[in-house]
C-alpha positions in Angstrom: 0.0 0.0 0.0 1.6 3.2 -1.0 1.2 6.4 1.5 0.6 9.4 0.1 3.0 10.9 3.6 6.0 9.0 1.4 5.3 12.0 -1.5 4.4 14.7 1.0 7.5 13.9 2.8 9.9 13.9 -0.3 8.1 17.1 -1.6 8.9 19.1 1.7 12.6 17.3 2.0 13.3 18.7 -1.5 11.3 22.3 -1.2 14.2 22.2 1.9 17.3 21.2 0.3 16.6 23.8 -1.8 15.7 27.0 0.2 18.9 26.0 2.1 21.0 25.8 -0.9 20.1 29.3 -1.8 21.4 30.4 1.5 24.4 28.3 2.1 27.5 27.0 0.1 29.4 24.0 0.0 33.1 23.9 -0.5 35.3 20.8 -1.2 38.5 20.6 1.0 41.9 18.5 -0.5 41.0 15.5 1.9 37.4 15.6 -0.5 35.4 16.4 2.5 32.6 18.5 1.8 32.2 21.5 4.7 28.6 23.2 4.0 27.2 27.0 5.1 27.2 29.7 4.3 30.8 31.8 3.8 30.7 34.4 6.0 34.5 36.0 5.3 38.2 35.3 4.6 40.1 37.0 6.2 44.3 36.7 7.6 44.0 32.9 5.6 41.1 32.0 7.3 37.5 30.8 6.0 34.3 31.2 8.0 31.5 28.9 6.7 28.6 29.4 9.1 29.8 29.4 12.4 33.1 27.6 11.9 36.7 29.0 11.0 38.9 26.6 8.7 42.7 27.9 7.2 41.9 28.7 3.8 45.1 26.2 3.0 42.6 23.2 3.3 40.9 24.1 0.2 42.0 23.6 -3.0 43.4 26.7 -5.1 40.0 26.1 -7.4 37.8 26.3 -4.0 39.0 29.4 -2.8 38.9 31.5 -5.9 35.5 30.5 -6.0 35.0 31.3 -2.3 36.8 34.7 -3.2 34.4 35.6 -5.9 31.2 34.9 -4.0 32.5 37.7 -1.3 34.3 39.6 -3.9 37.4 39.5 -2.0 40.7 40.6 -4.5 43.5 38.1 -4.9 47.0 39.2 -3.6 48.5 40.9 -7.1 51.2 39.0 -9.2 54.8 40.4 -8.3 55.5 41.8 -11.2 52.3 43.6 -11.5 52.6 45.2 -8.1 56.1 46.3 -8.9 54.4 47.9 -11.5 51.6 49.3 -9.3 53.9 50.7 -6.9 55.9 52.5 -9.5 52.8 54.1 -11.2 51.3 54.9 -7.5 54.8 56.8 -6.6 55.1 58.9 -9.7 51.3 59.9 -8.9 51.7 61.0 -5.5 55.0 63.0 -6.5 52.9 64.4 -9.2 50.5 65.5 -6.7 52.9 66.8 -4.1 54.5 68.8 -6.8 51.2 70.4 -7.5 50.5 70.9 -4.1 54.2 72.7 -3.3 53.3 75.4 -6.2 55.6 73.4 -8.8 53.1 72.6 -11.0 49.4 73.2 -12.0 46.7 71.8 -10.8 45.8 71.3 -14.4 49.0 69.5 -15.2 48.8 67.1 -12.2 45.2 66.0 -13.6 45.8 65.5 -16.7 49.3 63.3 -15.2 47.0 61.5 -13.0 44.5 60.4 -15.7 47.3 59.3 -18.0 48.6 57.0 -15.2 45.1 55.4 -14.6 44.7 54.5 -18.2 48.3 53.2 -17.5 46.8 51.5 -14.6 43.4 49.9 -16.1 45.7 48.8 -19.6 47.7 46.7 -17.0 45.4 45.1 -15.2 43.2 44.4 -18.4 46.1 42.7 -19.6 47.1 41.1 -16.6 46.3 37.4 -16.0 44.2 37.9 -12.6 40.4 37.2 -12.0 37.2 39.5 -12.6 37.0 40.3 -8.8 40.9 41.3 -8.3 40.8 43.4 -11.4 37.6 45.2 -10.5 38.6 45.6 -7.1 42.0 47.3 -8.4 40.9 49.4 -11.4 40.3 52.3 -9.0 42.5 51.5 -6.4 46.0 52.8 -7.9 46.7 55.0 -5.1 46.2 52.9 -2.1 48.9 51.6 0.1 48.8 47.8 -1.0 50.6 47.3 2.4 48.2 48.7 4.8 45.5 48.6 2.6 44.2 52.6 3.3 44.1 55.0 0.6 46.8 57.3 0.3 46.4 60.6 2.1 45.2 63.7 0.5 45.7 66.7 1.9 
């Protein structure tokens, strides 16, 4: 005899998996466990899915782009493009301190600045990085990479 409960029961189990999958993420470590939640933040190498904290080394390379995109967290920049970076950022702000010291107009130093940003946005279009890094960095070429605060303007 078949029990219409057994279809009621599979409906509402599926309508379930489902709502929770919208919320939450799964995440394959290298051992091939599967840890489930949702991702709260990355942060200092560290993962937070729901309410636990797992080292980011755990997970495959694959695994944490992808847990990088979903919080649209920027990947470290490739050494030579952050030699690069640094080298457009200091002729910027010595552009701008010139400016500011009467040396040169204020004219000058904007049209210098938006040279370098096109400098800047060619680079990183170019560069082999992910969406999320390069979006993150497109208007970012004056930030202190280091301390990650924007660089003062006075």
């Amino acid at each position: 005899m078949r029990s219409t409960f057994t279809k009621k029961a599979l409906l509402a189990c599926i309508a379930c998996g489902l709502s929770s999958a919208a919320v939450a993420s799964s995440f394959t470590n290298h051992a091939g466990h599967v840890v489930s939640g949702q991702l709260v933040s990355l942060t200092n190498g560290v993962a937070v899915i729901g309410s636990r904290a797992y080292p980011l080394s755990v997970f495959p390379d694959s695994e944490q782009v992808r847990m990088r995109a979903l919080l649209c967290v920027p990947q470290k920049l490739p050494p030579a493009l952050e030699a690069r970076r640094v080298a457009l950022r200091e002729r910027l702000l010595r552009s701008e301190a010139l400016a500011k010291a009467g040396a040169k107009s204020s004219e000058s130093a904007a049209a210098h600045r938006a040279r370098l940003e096109v400098v800047w946005r060619q680079m990183l279009d170019n560069a082999k990085i992910d969406d999320a890094t390069r979006a993150y960095w497109r208007l970012r070429l004056a930030e202190d990479a280091s301390r990650g605060i924007p660089a003062k303007k006075e």
